[in-house]
VEXTI-980696 format. One record per residue: residue number from 1; residue in one letter; x, y, z of N, C-alpha, C in turn. Coordinates in steps of 0.2 Angstrom, whole numbers, plus 5000, padded with zeros to 4 digits. Example, Ala and Ser with C-alpha at 12.3 -4.5 7.8 and 13.67 -1.06 7.14 Angstrom:
<sites>
[1,a,[5066,4972,5039],[5062,4978,5039],[5066,4984,5039]]
[2,s,[5064,4989,5035],[5068,4995,5036],[5064,5000,5039]]
</sites>
This chain:
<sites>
[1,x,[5493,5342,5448],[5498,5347,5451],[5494,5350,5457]]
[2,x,[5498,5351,5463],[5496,5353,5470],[5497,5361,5468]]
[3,x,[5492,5363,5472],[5490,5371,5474],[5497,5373,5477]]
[4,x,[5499,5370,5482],[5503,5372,5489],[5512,5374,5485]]
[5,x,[5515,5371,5480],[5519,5371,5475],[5521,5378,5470]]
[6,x,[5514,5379,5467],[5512,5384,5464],[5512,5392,5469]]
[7,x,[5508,5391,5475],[5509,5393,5479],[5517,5396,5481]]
[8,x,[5521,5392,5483],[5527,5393,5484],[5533,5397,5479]]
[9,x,[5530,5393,5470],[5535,5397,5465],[5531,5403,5465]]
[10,x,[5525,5405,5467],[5524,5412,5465],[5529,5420,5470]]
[11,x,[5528,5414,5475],[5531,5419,5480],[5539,5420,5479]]
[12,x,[5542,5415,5476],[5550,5414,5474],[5551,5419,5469]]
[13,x,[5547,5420,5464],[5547,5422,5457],[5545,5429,5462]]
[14,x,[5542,5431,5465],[5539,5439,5468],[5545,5441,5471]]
[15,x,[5548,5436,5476],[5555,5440,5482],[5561,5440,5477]]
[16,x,[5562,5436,5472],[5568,5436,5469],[5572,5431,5472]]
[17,x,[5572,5427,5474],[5579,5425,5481],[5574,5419,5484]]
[18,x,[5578,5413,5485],[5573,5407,5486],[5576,5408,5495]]
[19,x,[5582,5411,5495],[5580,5411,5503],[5575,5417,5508]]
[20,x,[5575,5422,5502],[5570,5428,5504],[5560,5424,5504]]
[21,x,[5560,5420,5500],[5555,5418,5497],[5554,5411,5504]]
[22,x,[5558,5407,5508],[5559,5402,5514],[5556,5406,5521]]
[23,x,[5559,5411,5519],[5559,5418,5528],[5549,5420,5526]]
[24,x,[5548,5423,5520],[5542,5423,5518],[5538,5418,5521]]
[25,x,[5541,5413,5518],[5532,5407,5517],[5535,5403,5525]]
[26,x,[5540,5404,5527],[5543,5400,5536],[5543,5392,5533]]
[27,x,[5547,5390,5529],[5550,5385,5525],[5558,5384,5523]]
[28,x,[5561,5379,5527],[5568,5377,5527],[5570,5377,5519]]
[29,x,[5574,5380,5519],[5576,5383,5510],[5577,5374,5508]]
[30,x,[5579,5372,5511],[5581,5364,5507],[5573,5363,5504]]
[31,x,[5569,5363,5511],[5565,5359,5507],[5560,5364,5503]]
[32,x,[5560,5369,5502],[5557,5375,5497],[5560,5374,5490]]
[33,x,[5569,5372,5490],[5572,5371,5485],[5569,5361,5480]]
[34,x,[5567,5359,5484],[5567,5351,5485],[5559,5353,5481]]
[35,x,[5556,5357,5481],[5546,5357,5480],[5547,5360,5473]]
[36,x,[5551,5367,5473],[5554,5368,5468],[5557,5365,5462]]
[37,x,[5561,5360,5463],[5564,5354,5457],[5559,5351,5456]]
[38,x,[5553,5349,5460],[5550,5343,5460],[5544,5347,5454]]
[39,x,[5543,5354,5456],[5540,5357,5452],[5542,5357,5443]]
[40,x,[5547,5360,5443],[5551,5359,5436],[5551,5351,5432]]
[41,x,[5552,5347,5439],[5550,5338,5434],[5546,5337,5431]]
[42,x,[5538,5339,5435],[5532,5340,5433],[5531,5344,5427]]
[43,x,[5535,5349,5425],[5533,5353,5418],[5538,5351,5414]]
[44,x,[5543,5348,5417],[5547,5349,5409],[5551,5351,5406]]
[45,x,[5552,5360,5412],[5554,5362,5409],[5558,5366,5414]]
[46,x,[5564,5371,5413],[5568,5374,5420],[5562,5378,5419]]
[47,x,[5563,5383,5427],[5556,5389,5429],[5559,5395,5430]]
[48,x,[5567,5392,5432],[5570,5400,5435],[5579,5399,5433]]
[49,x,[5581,5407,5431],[5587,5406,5431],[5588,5408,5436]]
[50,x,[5595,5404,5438],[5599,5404,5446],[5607,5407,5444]]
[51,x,[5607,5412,5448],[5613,5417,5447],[5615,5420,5455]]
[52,x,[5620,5423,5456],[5624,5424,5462],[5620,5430,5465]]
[53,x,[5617,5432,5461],[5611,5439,5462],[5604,5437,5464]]
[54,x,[5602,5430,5464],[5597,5428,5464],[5592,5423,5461]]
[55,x,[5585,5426,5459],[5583,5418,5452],[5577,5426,5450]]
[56,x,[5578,5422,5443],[5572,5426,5440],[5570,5420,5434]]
[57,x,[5563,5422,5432],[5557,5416,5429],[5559,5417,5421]]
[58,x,[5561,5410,5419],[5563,5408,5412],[5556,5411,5408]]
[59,x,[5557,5412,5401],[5550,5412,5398],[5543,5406,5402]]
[60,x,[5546,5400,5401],[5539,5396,5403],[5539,5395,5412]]
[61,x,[5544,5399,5416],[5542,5401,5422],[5537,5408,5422]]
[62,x,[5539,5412,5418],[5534,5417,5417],[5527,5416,5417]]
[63,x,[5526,5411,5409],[5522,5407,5410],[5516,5405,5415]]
[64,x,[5521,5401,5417],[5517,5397,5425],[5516,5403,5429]]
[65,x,[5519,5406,5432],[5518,5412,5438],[5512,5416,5434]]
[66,x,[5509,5419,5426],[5503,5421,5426],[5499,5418,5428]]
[67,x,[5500,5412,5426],[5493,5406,5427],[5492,5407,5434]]
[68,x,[5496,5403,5437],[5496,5400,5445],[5494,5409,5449]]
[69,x,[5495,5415,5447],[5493,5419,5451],[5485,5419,5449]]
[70,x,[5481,5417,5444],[5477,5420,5442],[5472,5411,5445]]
[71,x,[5476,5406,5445],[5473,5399,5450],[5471,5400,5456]]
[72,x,[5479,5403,5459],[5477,5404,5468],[5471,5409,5469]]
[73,x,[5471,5415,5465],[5465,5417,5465],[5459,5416,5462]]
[74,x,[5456,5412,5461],[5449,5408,5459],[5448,5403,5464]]
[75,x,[5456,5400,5466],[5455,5394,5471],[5452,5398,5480]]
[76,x,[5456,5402,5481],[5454,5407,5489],[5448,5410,5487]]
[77,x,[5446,5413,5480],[5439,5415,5480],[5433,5410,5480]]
[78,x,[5435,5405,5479],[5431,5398,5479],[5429,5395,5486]]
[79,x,[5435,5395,5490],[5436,5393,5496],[5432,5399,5500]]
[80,x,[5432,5405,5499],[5428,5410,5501],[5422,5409,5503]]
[81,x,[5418,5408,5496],[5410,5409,5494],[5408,5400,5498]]
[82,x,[5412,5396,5497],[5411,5389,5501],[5409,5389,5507]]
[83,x,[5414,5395,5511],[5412,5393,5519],[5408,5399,5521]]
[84,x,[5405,5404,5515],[5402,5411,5518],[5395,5408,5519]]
[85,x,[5390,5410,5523],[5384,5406,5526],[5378,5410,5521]]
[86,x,[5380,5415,5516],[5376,5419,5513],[5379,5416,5505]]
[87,x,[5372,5417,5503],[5372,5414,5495],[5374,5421,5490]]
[88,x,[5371,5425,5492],[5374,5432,5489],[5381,5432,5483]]
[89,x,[5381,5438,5479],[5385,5438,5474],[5393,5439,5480]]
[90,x,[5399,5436,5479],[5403,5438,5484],[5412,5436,5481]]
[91,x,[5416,5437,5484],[5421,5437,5481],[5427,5443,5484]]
[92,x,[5433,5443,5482],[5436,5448,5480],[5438,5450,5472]]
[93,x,[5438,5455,5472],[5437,5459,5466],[5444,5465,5464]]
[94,x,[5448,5467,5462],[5454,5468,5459],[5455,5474,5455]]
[95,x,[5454,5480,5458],[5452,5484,5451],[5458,5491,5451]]
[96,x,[5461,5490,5446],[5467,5495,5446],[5463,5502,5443]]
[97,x,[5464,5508,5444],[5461,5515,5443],[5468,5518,5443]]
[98,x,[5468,5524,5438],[5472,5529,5437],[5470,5534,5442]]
[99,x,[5475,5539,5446],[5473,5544,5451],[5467,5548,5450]]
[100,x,[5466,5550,5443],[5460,5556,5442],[5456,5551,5442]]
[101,x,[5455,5545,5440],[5450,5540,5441],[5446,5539,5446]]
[102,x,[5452,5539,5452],[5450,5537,5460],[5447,5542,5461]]
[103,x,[5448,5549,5459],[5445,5557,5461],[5438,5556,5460]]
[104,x,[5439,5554,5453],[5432,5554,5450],[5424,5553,5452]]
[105,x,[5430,5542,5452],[5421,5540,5453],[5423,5534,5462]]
[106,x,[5429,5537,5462],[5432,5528,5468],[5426,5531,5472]]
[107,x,[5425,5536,5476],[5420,5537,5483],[5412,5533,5481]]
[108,x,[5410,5535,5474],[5403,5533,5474],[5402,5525,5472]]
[109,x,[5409,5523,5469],[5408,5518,5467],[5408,5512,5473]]
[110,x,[5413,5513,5478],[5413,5510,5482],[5406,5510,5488]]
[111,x,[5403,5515,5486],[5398,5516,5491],[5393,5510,5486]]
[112,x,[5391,5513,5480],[5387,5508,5476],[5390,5499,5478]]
[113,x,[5395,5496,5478],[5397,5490,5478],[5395,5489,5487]]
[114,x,[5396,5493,5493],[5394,5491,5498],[5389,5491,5499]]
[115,x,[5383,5496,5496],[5376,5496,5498],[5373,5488,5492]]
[116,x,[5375,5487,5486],[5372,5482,5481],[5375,5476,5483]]
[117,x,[5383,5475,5484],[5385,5470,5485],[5390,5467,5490]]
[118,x,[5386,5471,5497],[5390,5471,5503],[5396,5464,5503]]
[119,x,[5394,5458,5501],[5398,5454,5502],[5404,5453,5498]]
[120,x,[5406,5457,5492],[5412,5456,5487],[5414,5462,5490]]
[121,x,[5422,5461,5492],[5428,5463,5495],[5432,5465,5490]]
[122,x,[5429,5474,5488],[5435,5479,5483],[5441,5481,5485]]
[123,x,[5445,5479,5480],[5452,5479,5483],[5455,5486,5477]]
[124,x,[5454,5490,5478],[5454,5495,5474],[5465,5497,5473]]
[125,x,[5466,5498,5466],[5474,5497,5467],[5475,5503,5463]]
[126,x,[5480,5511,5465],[5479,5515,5461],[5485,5517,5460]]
[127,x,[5487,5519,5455],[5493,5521,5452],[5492,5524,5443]]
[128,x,[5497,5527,5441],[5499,5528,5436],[5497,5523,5428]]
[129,x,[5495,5525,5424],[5491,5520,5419],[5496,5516,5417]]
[130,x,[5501,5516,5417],[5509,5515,5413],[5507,5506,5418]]
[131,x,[5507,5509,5426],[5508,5503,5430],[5502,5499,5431]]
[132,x,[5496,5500,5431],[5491,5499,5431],[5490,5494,5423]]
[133,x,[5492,5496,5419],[5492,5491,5412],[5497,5485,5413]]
[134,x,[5504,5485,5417],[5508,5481,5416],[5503,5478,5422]]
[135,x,[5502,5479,5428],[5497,5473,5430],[5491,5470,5429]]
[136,x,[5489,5474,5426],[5483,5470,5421],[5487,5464,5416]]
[137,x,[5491,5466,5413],[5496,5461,5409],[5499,5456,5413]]
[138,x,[5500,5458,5417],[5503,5451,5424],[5496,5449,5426]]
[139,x,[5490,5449,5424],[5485,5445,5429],[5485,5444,5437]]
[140,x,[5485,5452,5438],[5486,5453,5446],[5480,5458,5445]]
[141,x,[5474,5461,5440],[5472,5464,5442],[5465,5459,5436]]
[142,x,[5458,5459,5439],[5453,5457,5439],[5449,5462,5433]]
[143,x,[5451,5469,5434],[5448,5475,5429],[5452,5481,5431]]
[144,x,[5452,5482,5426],[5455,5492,5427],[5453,5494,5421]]
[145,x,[5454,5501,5424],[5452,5507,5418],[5459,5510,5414]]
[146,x,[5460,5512,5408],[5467,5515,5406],[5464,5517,5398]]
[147,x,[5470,5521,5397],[5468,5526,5391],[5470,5524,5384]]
[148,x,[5470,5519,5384],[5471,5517,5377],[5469,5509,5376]]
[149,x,[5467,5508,5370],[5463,5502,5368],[5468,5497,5369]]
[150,x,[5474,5497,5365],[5478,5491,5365],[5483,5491,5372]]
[151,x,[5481,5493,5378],[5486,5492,5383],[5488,5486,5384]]
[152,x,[5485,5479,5383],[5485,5474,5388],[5481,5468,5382]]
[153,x,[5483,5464,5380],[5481,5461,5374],[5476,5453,5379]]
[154,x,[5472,5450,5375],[5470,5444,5379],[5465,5446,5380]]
[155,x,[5461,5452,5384],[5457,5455,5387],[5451,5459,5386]]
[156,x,[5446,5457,5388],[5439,5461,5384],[5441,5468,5385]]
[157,x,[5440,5471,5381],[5440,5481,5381],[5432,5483,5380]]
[158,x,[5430,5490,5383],[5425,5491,5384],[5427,5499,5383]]
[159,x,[5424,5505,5379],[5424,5513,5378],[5422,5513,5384]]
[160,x,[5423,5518,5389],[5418,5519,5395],[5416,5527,5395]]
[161,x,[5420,5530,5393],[5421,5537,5395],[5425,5542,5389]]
[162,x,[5423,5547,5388],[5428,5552,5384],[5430,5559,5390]]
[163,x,[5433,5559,5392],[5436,5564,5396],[5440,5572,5394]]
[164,x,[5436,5575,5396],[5440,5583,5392],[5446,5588,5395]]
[165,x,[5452,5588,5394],[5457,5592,5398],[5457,5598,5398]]
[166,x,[5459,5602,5404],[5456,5607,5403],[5466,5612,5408]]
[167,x,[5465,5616,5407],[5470,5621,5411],[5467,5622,5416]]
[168,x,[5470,5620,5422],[5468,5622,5430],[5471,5626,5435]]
[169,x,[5467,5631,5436],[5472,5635,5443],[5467,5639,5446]]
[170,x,[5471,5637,5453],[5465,5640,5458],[5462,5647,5457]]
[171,x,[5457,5647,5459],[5452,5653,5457],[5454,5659,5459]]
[172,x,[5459,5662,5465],[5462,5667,5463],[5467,5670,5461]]
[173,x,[5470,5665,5454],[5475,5665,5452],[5475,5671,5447]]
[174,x,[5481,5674,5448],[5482,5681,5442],[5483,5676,5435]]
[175,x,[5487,5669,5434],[5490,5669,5429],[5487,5668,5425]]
[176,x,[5480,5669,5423],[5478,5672,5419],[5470,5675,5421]]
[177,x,[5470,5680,5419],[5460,5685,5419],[5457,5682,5421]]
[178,x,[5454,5686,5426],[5446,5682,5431],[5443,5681,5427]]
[179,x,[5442,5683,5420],[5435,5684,5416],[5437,5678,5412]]
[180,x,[5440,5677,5409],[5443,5672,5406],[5440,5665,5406]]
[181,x,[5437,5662,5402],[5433,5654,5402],[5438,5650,5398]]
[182,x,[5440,5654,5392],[5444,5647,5387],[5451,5650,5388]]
[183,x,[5456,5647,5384],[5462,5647,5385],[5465,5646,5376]]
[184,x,[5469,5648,5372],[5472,5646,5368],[5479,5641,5369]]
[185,x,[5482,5637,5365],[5487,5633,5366],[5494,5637,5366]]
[186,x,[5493,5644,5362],[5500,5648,5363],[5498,5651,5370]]
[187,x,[5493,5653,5374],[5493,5657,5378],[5493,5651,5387]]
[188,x,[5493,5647,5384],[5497,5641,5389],[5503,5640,5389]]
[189,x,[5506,5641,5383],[5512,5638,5384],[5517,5646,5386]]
[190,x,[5512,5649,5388],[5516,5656,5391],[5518,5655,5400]]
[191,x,[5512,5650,5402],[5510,5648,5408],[5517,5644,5409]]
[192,x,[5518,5645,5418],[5521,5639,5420],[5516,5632,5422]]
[193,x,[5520,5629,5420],[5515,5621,5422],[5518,5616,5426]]
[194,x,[5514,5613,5432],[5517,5609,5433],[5513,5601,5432]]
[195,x,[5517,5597,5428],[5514,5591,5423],[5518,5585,5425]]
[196,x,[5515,5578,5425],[5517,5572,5425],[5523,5573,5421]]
[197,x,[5530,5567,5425],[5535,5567,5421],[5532,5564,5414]]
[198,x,[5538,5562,5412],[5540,5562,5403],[5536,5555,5402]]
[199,x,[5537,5552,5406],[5535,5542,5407],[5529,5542,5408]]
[200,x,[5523,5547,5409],[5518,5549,5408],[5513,5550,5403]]
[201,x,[5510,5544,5400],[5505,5546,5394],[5500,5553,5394]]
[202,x,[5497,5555,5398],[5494,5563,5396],[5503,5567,5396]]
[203,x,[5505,5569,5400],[5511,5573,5398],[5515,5570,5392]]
[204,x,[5516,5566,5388],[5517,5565,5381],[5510,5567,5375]]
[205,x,[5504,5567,5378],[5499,5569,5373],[5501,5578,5375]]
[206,x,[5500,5580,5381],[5501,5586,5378],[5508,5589,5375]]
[207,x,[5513,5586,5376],[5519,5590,5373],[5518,5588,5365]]
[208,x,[5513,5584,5363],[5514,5582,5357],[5509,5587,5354]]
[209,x,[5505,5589,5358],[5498,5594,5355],[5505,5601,5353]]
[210,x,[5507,5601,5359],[5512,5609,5361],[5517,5609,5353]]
[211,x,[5520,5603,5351],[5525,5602,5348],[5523,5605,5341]]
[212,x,[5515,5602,5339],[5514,5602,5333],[5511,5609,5332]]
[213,x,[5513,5613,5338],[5511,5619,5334],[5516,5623,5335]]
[214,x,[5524,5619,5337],[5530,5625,5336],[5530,5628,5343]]
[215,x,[5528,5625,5349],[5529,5629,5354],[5530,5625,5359]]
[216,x,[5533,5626,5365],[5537,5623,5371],[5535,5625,5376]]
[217,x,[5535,5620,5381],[5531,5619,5386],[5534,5624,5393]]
[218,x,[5531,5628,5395],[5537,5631,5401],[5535,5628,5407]]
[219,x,[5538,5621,5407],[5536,5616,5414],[5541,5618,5420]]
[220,x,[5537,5620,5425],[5542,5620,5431],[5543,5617,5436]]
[221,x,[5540,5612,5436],[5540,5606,5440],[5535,5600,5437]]
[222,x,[5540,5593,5438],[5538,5588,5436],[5536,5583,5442]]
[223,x,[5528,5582,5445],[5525,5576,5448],[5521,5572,5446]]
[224,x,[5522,5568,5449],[5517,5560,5447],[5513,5558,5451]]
[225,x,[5512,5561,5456],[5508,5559,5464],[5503,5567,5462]]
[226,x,[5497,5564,5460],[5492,5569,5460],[5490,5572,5465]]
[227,x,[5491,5570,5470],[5489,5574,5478],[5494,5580,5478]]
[228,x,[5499,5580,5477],[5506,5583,5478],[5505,5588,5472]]
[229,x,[5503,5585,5466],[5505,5590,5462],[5499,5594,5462]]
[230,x,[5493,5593,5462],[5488,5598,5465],[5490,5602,5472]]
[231,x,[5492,5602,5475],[5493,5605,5482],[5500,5610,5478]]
[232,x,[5503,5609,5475],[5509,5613,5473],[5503,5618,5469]]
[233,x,[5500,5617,5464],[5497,5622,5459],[5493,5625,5464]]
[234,x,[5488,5624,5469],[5483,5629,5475],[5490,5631,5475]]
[235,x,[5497,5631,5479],[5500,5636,5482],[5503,5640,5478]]
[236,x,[5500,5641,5473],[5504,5646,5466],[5509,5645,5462]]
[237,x,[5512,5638,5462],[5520,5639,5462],[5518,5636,5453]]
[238,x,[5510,5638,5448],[5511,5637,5441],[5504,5632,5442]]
[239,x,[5501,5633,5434],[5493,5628,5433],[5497,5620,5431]]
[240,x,[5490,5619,5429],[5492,5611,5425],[5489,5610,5422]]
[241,x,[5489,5605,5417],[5483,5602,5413],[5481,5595,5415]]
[242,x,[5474,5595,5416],[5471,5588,5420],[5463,5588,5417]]
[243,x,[5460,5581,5419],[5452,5581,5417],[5451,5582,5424]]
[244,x,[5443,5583,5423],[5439,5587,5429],[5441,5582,5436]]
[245,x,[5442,5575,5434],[5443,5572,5438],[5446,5574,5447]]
[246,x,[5453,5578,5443],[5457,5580,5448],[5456,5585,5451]]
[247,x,[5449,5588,5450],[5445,5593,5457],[5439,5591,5459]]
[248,x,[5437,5586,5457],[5430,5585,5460],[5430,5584,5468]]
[249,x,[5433,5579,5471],[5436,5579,5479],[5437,5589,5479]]
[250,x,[5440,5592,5478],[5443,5599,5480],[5440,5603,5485]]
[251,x,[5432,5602,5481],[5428,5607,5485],[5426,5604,5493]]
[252,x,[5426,5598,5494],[5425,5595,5501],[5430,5599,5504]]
[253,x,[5437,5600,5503],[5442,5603,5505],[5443,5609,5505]]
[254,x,[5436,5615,5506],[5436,5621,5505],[5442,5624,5498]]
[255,x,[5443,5619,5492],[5447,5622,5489],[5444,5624,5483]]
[256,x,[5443,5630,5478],[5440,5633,5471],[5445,5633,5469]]
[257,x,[5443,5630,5461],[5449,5630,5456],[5443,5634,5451]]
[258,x,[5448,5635,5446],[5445,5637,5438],[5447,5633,5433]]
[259,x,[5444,5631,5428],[5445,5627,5425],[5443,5630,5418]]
[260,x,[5447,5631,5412],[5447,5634,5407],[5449,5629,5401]]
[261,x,[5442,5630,5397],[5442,5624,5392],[5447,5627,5385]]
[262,x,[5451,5623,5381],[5456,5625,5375],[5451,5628,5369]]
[263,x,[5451,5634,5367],[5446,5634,5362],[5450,5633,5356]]
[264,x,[5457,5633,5354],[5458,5630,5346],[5460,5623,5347]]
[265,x,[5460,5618,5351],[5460,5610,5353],[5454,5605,5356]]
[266,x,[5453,5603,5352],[5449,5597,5354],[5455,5592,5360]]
[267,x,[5453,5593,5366],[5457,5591,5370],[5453,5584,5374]]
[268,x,[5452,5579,5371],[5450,5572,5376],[5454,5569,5376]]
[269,x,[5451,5565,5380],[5455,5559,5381],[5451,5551,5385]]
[270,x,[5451,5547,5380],[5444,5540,5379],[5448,5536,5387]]
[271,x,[5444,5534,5389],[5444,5530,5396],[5442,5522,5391]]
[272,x,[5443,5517,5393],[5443,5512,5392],[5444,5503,5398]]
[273,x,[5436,5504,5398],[5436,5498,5404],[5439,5488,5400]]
[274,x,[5443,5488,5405],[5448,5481,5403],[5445,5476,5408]]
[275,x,[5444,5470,5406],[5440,5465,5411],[5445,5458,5409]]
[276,x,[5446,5453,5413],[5447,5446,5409],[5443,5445,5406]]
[277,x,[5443,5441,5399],[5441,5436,5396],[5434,5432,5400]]
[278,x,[5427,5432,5397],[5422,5429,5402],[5423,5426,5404]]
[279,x,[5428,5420,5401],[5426,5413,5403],[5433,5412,5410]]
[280,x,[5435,5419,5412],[5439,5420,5417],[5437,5425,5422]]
[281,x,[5431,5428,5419],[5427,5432,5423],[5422,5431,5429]]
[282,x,[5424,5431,5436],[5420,5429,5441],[5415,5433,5438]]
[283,x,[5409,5432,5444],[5403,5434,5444],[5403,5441,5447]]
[284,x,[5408,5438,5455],[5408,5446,5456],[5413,5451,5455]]
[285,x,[5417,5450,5451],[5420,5454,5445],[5415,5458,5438]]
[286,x,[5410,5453,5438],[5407,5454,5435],[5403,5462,5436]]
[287,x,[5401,5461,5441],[5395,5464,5444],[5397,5471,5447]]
[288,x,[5406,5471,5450],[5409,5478,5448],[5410,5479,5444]]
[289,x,[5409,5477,5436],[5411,5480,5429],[5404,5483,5430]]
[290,x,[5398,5481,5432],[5392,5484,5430],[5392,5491,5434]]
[291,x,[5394,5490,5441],[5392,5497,5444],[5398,5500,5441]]
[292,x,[5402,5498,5440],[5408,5505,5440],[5405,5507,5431]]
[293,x,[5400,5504,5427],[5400,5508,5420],[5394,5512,5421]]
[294,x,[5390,5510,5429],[5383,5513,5429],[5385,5520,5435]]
[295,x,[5390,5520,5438],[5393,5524,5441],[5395,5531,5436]]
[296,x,[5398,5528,5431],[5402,5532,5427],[5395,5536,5423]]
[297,x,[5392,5533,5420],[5385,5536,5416],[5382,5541,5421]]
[298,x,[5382,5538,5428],[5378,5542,5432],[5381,5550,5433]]
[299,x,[5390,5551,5433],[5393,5557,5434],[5393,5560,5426]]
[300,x,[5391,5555,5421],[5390,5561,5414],[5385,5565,5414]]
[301,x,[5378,5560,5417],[5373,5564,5416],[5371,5571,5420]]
[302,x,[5375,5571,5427],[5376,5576,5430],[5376,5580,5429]]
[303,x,[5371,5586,5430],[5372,5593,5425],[5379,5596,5429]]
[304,x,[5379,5595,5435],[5385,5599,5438],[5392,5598,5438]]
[305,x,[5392,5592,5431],[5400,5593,5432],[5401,5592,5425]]
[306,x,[5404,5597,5420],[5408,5597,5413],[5412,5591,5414]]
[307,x,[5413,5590,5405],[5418,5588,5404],[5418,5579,5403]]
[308,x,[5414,5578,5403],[5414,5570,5405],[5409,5568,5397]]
[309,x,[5410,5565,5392],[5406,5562,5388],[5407,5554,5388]]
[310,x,[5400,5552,5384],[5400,5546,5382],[5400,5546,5376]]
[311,x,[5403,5539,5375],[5406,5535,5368],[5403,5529,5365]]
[312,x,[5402,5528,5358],[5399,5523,5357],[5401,5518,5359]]
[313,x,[5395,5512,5364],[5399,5508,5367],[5401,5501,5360]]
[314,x,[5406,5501,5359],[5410,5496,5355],[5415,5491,5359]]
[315,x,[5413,5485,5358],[5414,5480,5364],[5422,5475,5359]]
[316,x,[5427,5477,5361],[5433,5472,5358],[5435,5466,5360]]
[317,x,[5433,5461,5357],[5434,5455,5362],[5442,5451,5362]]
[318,x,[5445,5448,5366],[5450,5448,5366],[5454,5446,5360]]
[319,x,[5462,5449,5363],[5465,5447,5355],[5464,5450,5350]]
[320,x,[5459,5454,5347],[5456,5457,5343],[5457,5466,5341]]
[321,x,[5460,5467,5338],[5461,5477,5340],[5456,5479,5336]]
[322,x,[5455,5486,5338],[5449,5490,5337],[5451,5492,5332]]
[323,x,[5446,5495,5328],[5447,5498,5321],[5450,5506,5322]]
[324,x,[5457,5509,5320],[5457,5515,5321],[5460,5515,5328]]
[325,x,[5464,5511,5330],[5465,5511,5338],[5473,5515,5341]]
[326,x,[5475,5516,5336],[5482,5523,5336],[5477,5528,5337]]
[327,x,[5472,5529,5330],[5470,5537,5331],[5468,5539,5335]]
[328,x,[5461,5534,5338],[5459,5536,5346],[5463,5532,5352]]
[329,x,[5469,5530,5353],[5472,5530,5358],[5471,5537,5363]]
[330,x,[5474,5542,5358],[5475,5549,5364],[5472,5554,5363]]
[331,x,[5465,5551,5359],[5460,5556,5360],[5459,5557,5366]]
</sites>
């Protein structure tokens, strides 16, 4: 089977529309159609339903489009390191981060991979963990972090981090006492909050923490763009609940927040690093899994920043679930 074919059904399976997918790749739909069939002969089997709205991938086109994205990239990363004139570790590398993740550790970690490993190309992909786990599951991402152990099956898991949530509002917020260090669960729920919509994993762990003690959430605005939803709480308009993550960039920005720990809740929440399978694990994939776990140790040990623990490192190897992997999901 030719590369150039696979090539082509990925792009058809991405635009929807084999003529969207012609204008794309600058190939006369006949013969994009003609590569197409000849592909199908080859497997045996259809690849796409064909409807008046377009084409979408049969189960064993699905199939194929995981593989084939996860070939063309080994094959351009192979062709890469072929014609580079330095023998060094090198490559592109794939790595999905939730928003308070990117706050966290994305500045130091990308500094660490260009002073150690100037030659591998970080392509760093951030979004929401929801979206972040389906492309891990689609083999469009190389390694990401996400908050639960079973997001993504096939795939080595790795504890990385235990993170502590905490109630946030700028420093000189009235809505609650300057003197004030902790916070009760009912004396939150008195607070307006502005929290990730409903489709949001932390915004279901807290309204579950709120629910089970008989009290309601006074949200008064729902964001999912962590830039935005920080900039609304600095302008007074209600706190939030987030890990430290989501203030540590702040202070460059001349901005002071307060951070007030839950005294009757154990409030974490476990990070968990996701990698391909070794035997689909580049090298320099590889060698970002190491800085970004030796990046993360290094912001725990930090005495200047709360909130950040370590967990026993317990290594899942794929296909395999964790022992207890509901309970600490939304630790």
């Amino acid at each position: 089977m030719e590369i150039r074919p696979l090539r082509y059904f990925v792009t058809i399976v991405e635009s929807g529309s084999l003529s969207k997918a012609a204008r794309q790749l600058n190939v006369a739909q006949p013969a994009l159609s003609q590569q197409l069939s000849k592909l199908e002969d080859e497997v045996g089997r259809p690849l796409l339903h064909r409807s008046s709205k377009g084409v979408t991938p049969t189960d064993n086109g699905l199939a194929l489009y995981h593989h084939a994205l996860f070939m063309i990239r080994q094959l351009d990363q192979a062709l890469s390191i072929a014609r580079s004139e330095t023998g060094g570790v090198q490559g592109m590398v794939t790595l999905g981060l939730p928003a308070t993740t990117v706050a966290a550790i994305g500045l130091p970690l990308v500094r660490r991979i260009r002073e150690n490993y100037p030659y591998i190309l970080l392509n760093v992909v951030e979004g929401m963990s929801g979206h972040i786990g389906q492309l891990m599951r689609a083999d469009q991402l190389d390694l990401a972090v996400l908050f639960s152990k079973d997001a993504a099956s096939d795939f080595t898991v790795e504890p990385l981090q235990v993170e502590e949530l905490f109630l946030m509002l700028p420093e000189e917020s009235r809505l609650v006492p300057p003197a004030r260090k902790t916070i009760t669960v009912a004396e939150a729920a008195q607070i307006p909050l502005i929290l990730p919509t409903g489709s949001h994993g932390l915004r279901q762990r807290i309204e579950a923490e709120f629910e089970n003690r008989g009290l309601s959430i006074n949200v008064v605005a729902e964001i999912d763009s962590l830039a935005l939803l920080m900039n609304c709480v600095y302008d007074g308009m209600g706190a939030t609940i987030k890990p430290m993550g989501a203030i540590m960039q702040e202070g460059a920005r001349g901005r002071n927040w307060r951070y007030l720990r839950f005294s009757d809740l154990r409030f974490r929440r476990r990070n968990f690093l996701y990698s391909l399978p070794t035997g689909r694990l580049t090298s320099a994939a590889a060698a970002v899994a190491k800085e970004l776990k030796e990046t993360v140790s290094s912001l725990i040990e930090d005495p200047g920043w709360s909130g950040f623990e370590k967990v026993p490192q317990e290594r899942i190897l794929p296909g395999v679930k964790g022992s207890g992997a509901g309970r600490h999901a939304a630790e």
